[in-house]
One Martini backbone bead per residue (centre of mass of N, CA, C, O) as a GRO file, in nm:
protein
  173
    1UNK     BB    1   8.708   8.810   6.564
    2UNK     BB    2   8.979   9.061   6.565
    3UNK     BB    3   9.014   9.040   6.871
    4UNK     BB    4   8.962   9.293   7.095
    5UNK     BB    5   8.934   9.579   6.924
    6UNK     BB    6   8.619   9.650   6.910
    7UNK     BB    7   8.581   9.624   7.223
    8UNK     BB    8   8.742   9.831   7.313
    9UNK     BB    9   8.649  10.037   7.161
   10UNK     BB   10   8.349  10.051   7.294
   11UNK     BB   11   8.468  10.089   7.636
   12UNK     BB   12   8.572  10.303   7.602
   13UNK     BB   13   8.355  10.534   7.532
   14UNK     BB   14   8.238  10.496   7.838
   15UNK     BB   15   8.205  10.448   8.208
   16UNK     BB   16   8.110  10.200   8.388
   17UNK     BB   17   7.899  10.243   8.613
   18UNK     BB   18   7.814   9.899   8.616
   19UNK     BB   19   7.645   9.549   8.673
   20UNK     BB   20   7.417   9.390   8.482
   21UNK     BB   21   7.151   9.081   8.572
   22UNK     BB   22   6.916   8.899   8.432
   23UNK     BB   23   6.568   8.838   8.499
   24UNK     BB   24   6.307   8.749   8.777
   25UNK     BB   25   6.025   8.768   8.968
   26UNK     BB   26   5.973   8.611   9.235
   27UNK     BB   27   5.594   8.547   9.403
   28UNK     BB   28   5.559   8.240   9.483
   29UNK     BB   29   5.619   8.262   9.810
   30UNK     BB   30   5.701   8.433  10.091
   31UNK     BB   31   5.866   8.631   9.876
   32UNK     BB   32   6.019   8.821   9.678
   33UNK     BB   33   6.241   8.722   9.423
   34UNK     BB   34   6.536   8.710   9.273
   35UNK     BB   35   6.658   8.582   8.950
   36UNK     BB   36   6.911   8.451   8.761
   37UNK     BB   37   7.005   8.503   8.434
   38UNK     BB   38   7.342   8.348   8.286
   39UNK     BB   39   7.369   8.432   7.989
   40UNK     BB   40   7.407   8.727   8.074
   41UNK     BB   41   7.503   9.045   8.097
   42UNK     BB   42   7.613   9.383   8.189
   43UNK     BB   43   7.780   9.729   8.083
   44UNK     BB   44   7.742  10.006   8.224
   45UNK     BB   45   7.614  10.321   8.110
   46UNK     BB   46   7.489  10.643   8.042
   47UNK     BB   47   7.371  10.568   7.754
   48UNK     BB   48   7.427  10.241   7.776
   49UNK     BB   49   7.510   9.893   7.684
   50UNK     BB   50   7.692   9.590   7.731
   51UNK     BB   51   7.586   9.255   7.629
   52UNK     BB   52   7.670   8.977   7.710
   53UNK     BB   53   7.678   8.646   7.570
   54UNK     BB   54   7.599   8.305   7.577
   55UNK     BB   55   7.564   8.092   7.310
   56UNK     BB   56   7.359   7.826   7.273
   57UNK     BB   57   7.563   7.541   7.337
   58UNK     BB   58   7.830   7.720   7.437
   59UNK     BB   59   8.166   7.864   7.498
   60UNK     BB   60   8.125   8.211   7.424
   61UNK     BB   61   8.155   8.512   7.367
   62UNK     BB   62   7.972   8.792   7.290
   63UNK     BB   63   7.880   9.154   7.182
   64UNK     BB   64   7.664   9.417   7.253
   65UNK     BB   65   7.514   9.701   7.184
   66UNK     BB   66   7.273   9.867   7.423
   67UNK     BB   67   6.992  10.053   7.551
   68UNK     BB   68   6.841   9.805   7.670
   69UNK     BB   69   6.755   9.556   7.846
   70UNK     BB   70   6.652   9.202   7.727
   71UNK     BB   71   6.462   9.020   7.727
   72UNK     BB   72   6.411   8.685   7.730
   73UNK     BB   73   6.337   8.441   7.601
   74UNK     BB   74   6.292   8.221   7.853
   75UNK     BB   75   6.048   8.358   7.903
   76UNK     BB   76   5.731   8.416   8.047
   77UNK     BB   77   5.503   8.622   8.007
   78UNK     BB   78   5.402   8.656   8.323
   79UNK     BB   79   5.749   8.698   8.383
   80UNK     BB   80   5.919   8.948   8.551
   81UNK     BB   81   6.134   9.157   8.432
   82UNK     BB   82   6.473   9.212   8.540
   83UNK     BB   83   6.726   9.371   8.729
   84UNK     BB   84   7.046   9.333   8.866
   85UNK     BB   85   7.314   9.461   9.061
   86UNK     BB   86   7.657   9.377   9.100
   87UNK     BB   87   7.883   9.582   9.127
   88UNK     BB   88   7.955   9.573   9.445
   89UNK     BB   89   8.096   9.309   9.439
   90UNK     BB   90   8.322   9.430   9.211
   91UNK     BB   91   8.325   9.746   9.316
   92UNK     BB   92   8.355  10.060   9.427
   93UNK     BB   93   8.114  10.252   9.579
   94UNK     BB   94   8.273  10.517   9.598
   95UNK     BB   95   8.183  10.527   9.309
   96UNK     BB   96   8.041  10.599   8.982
   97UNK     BB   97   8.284  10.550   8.765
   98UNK     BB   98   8.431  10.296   8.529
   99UNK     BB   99   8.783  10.247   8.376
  100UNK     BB  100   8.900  10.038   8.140
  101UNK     BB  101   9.259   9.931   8.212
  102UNK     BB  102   9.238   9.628   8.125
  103UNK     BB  103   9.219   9.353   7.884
  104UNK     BB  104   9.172   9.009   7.911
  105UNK     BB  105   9.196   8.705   7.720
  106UNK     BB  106   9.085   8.378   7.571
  107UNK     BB  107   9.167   8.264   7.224
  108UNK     BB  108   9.003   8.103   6.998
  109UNK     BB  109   9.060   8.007   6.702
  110UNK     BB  110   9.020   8.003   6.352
  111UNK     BB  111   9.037   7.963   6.018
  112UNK     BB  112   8.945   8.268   6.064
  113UNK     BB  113   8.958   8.563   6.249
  114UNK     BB  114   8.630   8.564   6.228
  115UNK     BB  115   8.620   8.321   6.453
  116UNK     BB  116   8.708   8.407   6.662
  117UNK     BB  117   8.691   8.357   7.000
  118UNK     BB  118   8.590   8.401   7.348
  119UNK     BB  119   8.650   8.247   7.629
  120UNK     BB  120   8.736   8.463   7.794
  121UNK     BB  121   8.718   8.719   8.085
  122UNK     BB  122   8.883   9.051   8.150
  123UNK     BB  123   8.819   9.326   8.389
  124UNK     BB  124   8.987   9.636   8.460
  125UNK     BB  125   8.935   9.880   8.702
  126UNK     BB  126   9.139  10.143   8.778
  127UNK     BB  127   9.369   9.920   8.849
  128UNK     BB  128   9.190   9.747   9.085
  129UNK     BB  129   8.898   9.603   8.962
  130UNK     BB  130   8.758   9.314   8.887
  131UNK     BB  131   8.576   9.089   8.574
  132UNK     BB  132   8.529   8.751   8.556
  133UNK     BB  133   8.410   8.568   8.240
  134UNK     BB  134   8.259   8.230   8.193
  135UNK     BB  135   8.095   8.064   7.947
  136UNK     BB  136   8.155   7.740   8.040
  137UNK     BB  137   7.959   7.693   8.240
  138UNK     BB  138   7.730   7.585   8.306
  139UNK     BB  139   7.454   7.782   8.389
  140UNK     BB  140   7.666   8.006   8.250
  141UNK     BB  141   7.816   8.303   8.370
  142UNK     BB  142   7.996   8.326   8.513
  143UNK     BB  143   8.120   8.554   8.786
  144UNK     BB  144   8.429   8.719   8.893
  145UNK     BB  145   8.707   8.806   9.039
  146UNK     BB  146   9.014   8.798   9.098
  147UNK     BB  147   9.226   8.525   8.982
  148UNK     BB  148   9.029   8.388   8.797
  149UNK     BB  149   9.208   8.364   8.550
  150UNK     BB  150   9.461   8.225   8.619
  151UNK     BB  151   9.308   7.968   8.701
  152UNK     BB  152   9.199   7.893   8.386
  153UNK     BB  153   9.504   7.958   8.250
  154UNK     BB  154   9.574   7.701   8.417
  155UNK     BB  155   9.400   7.463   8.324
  156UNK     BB  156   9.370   7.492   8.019
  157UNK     BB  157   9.694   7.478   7.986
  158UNK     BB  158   9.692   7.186   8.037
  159UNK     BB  159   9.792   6.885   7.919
  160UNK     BB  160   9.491   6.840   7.772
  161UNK     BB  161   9.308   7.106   7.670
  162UNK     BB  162   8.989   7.126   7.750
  163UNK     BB  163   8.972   7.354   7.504
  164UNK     BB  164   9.209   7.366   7.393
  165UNK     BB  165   9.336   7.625   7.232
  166UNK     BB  166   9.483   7.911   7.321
  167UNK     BB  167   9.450   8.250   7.370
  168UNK     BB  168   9.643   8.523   7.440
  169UNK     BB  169   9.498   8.881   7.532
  170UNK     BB  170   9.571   9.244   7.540
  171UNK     BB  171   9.451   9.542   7.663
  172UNK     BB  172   9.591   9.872   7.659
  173UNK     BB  173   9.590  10.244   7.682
   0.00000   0.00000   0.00000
């Protein structure tokens, strides 16, 4: 990956619905409860979808345009696959379609530029409401919003460099 620019260039051609987060429907208990499997998100869009994984058993953001969101592979053939919306969370309820704004992100490189990774992501909506991924969670992918990235990149940056070197790539329209 050289840079942000592939990602940019995916996400400026249409704003963004929601933020959906793929799971499954437990019925095994006294009422249905959604679970959440944090290994991928989704920002949706009006026609399609952009996914968002993080690699087992890694610790960088992978992604890529799908049509629907798609069933985890860790799941049980039994088990009801669902997404939940998490948009709400992060966006004003009071939009119906978020614009991104400016994207921050702190950069692994590669030996090669194509070896570079995303070691973590900021997505700005509209100027106002922020989406910081973090792939390096033990759980899967956290999901945070403002001042996350900051946290992030104020830790990294520590003097043991805990992630390694990072860079800082910043893409705004």
């Amino acid at each position: 990956m050289a840079g942000i620019a592939p990602l940019a260039s995916l996400l400026t051609r249409a704003p963004v619905l929601d933020i959906e987060i793929p799971g499954y429907v437990d019925r095994d208990g006294a009422y249905p409860r959604f679970v959440a499997l944090t290994r991928s998100f989704y920002l949706a869009r009006e026609n399609d979808l952009v996914r968002f994984e993080v690699p087992p058993s890694e610790d960088y953001l992978t992604f890529r345009p799908v049509n629907r969101p798609e069933r985890p592979e860790t799941l049980e053939e039994d088990e009801e696959f669902a997404t939940s919306s998490y948009g709400r969370l992060f966006l004003d309820e009071d939009q119906s379609s978020f614009r991104i704004t400016r994207i921050r992100c702190a950069v692994r490189d590669g030996a090669v530029a194509s070896e570079s990774v995303i070691r973590c992501i900021e997505f700005e909506f509209e100027n106002s409401w922020h989406l910081f991924a973090d792939p390096g969670y033990f759980h899967g992918i956290r999901l945070q919003g403002r001042g996350a990235y900051e946290r992030w990149l104020d830790f990294a940056q520590g003097p043991d460099l805990p992630f390694g070197p990072v860079r800082e790539v910043v893409w705004t329209p």
